[in-house]
C-alpha positions in Angstrom: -6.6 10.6 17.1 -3.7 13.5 17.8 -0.9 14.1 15.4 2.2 15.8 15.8 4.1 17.4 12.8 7.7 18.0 13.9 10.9 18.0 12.0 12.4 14.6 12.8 9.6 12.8 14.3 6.1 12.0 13.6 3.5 11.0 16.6 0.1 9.1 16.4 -1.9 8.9 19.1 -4.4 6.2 17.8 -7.9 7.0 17.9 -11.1 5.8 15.7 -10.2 7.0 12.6 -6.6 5.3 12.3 -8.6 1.8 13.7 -10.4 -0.7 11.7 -11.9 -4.0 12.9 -8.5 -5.5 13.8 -6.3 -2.9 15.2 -4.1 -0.4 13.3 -6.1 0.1 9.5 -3.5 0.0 6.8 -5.4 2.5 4.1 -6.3 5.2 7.2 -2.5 5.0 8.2 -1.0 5.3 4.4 -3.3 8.5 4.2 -1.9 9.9 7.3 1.6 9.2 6.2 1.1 10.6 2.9 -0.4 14.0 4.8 2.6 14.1 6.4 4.7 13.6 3.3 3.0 16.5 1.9 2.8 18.8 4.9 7.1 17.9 4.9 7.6 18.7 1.6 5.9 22.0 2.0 8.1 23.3 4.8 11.4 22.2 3.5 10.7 23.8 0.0 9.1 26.5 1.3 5.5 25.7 -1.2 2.4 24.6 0.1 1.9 21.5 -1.6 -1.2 23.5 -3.1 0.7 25.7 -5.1 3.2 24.1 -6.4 3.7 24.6 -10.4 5.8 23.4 -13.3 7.6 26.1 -15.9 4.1 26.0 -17.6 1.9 26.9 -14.2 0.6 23.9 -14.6 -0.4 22.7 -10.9 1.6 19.7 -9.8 0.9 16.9 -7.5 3.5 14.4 -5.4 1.1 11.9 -6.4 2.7 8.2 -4.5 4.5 5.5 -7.0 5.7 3.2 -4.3 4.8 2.1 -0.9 6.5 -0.5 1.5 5.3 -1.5 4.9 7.7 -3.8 6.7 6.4 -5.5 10.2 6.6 -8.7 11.4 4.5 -11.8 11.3 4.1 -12.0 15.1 3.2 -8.1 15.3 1.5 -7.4 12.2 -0.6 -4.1 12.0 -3.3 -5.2 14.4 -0.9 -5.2 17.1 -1.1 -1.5 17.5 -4.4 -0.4 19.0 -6.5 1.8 20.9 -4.7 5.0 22.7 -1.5 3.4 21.3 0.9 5.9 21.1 3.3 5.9 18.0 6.3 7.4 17.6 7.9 7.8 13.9 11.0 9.0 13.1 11.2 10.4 9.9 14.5 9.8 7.5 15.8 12.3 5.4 13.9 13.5 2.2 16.3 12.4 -0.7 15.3 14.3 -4.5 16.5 12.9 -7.6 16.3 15.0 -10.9 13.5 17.1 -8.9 11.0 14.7 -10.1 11.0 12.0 -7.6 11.2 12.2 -3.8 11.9 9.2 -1.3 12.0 8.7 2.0 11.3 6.1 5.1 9.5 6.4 8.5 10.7 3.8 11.5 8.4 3.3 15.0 10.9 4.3 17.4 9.2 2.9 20.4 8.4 -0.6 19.5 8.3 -2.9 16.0 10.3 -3.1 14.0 7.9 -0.9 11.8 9.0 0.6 9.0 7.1 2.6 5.9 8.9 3.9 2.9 7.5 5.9 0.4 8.6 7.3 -3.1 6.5 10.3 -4.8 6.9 11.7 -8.3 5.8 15.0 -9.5 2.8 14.6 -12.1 -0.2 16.8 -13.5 -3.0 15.8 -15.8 -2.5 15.7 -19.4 -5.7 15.2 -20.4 -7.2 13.6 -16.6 -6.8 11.3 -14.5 -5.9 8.2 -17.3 -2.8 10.4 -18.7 -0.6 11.9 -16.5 2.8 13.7 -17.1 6.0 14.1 -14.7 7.8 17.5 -14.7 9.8 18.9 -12.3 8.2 21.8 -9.7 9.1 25.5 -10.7 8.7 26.9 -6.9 9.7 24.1 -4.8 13.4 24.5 -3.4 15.2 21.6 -4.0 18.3 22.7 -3.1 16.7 22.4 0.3 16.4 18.6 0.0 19.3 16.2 -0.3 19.7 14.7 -3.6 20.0 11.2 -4.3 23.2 10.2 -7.3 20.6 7.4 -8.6 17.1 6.9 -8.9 15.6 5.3 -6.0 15.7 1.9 -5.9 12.2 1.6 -5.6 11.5 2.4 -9.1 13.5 -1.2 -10.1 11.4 -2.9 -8.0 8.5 -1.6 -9.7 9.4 -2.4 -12.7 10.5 -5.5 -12.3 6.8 -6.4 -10.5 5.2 -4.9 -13.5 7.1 -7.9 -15.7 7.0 -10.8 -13.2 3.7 -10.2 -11.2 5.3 -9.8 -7.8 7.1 -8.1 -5.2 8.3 -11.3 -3.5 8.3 -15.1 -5.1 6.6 -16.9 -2.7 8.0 -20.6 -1.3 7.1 -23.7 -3.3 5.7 -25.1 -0.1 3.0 -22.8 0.8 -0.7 -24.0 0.0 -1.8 -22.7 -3.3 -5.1 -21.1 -2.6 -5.7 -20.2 -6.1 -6.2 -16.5 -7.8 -9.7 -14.7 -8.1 -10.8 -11.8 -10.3 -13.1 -8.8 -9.5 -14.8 -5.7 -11.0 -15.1 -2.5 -8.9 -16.7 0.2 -9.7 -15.5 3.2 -8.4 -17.1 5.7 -6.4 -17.1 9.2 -7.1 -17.6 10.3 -3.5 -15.4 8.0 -1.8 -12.7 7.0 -3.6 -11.5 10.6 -5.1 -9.5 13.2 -3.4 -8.9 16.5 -3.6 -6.0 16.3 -6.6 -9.1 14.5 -8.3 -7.2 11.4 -8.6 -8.5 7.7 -7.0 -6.9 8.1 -3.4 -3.4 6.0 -3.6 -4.2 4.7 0.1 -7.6 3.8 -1.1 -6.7 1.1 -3.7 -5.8 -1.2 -0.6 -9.2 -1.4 0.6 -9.9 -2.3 -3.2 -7.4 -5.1 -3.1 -8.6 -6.0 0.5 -12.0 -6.6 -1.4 -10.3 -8.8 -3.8 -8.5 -11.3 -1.6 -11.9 -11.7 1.3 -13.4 -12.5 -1.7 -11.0 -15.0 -2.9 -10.7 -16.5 0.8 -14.2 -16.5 1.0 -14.6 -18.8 -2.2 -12.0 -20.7 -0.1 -14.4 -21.3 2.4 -11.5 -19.7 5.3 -13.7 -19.1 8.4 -15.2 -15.7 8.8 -13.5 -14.8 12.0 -10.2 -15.3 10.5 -11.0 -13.5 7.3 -11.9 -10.4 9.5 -8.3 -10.7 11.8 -6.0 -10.7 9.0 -3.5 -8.1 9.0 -0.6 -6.7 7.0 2.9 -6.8 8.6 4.7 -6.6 4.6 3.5 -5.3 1.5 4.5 -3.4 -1.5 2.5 -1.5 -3.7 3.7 -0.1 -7.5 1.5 2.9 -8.7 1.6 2.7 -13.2 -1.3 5.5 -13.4 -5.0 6.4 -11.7 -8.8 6.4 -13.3 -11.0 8.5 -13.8 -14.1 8.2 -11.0 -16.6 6.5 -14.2 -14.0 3.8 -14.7 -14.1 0.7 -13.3 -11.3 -1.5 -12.0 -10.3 -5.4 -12.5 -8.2 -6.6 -9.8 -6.3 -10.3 -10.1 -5.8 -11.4 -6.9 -3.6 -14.9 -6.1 -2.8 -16.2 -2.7 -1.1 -18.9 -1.0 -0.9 -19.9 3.2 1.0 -21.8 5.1 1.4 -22.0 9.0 4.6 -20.3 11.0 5.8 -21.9 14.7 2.6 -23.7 15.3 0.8 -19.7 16.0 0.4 -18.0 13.2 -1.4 -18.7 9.4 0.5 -16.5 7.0 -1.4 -15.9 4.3 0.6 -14.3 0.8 -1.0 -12.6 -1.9 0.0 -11.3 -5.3 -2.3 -8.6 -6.8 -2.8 -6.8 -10.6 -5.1 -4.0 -11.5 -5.9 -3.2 -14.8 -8.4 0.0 -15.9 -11.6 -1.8 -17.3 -11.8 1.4 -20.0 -8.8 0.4 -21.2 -7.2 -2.4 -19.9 -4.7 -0.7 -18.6 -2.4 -1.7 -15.6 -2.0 0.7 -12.9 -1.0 -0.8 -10.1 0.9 -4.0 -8.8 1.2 -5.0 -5.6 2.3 -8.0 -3.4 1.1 -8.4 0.3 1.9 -10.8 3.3 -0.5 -11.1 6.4 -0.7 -12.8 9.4 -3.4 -14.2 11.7 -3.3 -15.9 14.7 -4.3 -20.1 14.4 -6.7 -21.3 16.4 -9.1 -24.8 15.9 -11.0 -23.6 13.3 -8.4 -22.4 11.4 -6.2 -25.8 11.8 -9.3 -27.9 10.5 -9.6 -25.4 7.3 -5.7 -25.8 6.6 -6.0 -29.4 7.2 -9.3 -29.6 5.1 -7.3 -27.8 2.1 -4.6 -30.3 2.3 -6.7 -32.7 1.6 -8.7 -31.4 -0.8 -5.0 -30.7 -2.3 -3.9 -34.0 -2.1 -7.1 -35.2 -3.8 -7.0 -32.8 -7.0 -2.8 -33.8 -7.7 -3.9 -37.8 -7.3 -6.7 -37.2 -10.0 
């Protein structure tokens, strides 16, 4: 894997540790976009992202409240693949009230394919379960454009945190039912430096969620393994400390598109166990491409459908 960190552009050269089992990973690419963030921020207000400070000293971290991928069904994630070479262009980085950044990143030479990220400035009140936004002492924001309104992003947040999703799904798609987890987190793995849970790691948490869920569902193994994001939206409420544990609700529903493809949709909550807590909300479309066996298990659940609403 190469990167390339220039003003208006960002280039992957995909290699092993950007790859999963189908293609293009969606946690390894969120934490080389969110490097990247970082590394911009740091050259445009003139702070490494290490030292940046409130009024107080106290150290302060862009931690990520909002993510977006946007792909399509027919070229989800997996499309992109071994010595692939990606091209980003990177939009403008917009401030408002010097708390909150946003900004998007589009493939130039292919998709569409388009990431968008919002940040806020936090530290730790009293750790990881209480965080506090302030705005950055040392950082030059008169350097970055600033934005008249909060981002947008920060609506649809909230209004996910009241409803339970990013996207209603249609009446018509094949209710595969909702299934609830316990994970305990690991201290070695799912940290970073910031000594927050990793925001790119809680989708291979939600990933665990939903194979289990289609799993129950009896979808064939091969299939489960292909999946792959081309939309989702993720809305960060807080982090846990490494001890906690994490219950995630995950519901789903499928339905087939142009005789090709199984879409499968998926709504997702996770709630601190300590606590009960919500941090995070998140709503997620993939695609797979239908063969036999995945006809007979559509056609099998249809059935079984039809049984259950005749009694």
């Amino acid at each position: 894997m190469d990167t390339e960190i220039a003003t208006d552009e960002l280039v992957l050269e995909l290699g092993m540790p950007l790859l999963g089992r189908s293609g293009l990973n969606e946690s390894a690419l969120l934490k080389l976009i969110g490097d990247d963030r970082w590394r911009t921020l740091a050259r445009i207000g003139g702070t490494a992202a290490s030292q940046i400070h409130d009024a107080f000293d106290n150290r302060l971290y862009a931690t990520f409240c909002f993510v977006e991928l946007a792909l399509t069904p027919d070229k989800p994630l997996s499309a992109y693949d071994e010595d692939d070479c990606l091209r980003f262009s990177r939009s403008e980085l917009s401030h408002y009230s010097c708390v909150y950044l946003d900004g998007k990143y589009a493939l130039q030479n292919g998709g569409p394919f388009e990431i968008r990220c919002t940040n806020v400035f936090i530290y730790q009140l009293a750790g990881p379960q209480q965080l506090k936004m302030a705005q950055p002492e040392n950082v030059d924001m008169a350097s970055i454009s600033e934005l008249p309104f909060q981002p947008d992003s920060l609506n649809l947040c909230r209004a996910a945190r009241d409803t339970g999703t990013f996207l209603a799904g249609d009446a018509s798609d094949l209710d595969l039912g909702s299934c609830e987890i316990t994970y305990s987190l690991d201290p070695d793995r799912d940290a970073n430096g910031a000594g927050l849970i990793y925001f790119a790691n809680f989708v291979c948490f939600l990933d665990r969620a939903e194979r289990a869920l289609l799993s129950a569902r009896k979808m064939p193994d091969h299939l489960v393994d292909a999946r792959s994001t081309y939309w989702r939206r993720i809305g960060y409420f807080g982090n846990a400390a490494v001890t906690d544990q994490l219950q995630i609700l995950v519901r789903a529903s499928a339905t087939v598109w142009c005789d090709r493809f199984l879409l499968l949709a998926f709504d997702y909550r996770c709630n601190r166990r300590s606590d009960g807590k919500m941090i995070l909300v998140s709503s997620s479309r993939k695609s797979v491409e239908l063969d036999d066996a995945g006809r007979d298990w559509i056609a099998n659940l249809k059935t079984e459908s039809r049984g259950t609403n005749h009694g």
